[in-house]
C-alpha positions in Angstrom: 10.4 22.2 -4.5 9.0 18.9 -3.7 12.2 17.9 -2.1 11.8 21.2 0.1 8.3 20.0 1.2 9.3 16.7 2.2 12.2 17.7 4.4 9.7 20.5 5.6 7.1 17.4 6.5 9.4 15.2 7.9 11.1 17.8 10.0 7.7 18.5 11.5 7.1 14.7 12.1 10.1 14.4 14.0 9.3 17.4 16.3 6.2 15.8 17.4 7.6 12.8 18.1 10.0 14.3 20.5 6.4 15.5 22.4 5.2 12.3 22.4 4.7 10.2 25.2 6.8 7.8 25.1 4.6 4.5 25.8 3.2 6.2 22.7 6.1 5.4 20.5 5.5 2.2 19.9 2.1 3.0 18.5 4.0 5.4 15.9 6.7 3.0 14.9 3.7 0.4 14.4 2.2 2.7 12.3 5.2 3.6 10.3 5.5 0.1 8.9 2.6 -0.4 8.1 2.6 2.2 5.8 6.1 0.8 4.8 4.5 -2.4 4.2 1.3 -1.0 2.3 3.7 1.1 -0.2 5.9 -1.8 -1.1 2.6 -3.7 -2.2 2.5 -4.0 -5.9 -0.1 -1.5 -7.4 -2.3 -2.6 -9.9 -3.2 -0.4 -13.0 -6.7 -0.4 -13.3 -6.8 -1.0 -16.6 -5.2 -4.1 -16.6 -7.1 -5.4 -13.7 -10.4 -4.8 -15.5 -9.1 -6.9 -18.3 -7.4 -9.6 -16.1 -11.7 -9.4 -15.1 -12.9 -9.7 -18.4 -10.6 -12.6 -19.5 -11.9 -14.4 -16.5 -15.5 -13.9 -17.6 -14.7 -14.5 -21.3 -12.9 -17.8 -20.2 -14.5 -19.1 -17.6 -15.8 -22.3 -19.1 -12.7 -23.5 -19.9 -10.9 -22.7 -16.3 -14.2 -24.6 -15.4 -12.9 -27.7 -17.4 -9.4 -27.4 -16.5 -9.9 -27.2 -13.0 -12.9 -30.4 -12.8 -10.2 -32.5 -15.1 
């Protein structure tokens, strides 16, 4: 079913690219990789960034002395 949706979007994307205009296709393919880019950034549980933050906090004294040695 999901599969069904996606080839249902996708179909869709590529009949309005054939509208386009083309100096506008440039814009798209722009676009695209960005969101290429932006999905193949490692995502972060935020769970583990809030005790990556807490650590920081807990330890910051020593980081202090570590980094002034």
């Amino acid at each position: 079913m999901k599969t069904d949706t996606a080839e249902m979007t996708k179909e869709q994307i590529l009949q309005e690219l054939e509208q386009l205009p083309k100096p506008l296709l440039a814009k798209v393919l722009e676009f695209a990789r960005g969101l290429q880019a932006e999905a193949a950034k490692p995502q972060v549980d935020p769970e583990v960034w809030q005790a990556y933050l807490a650590s920081k906090r807990e330890r910051e004294e020593v980081y202090r002395r570590l980094a002034d040695s």
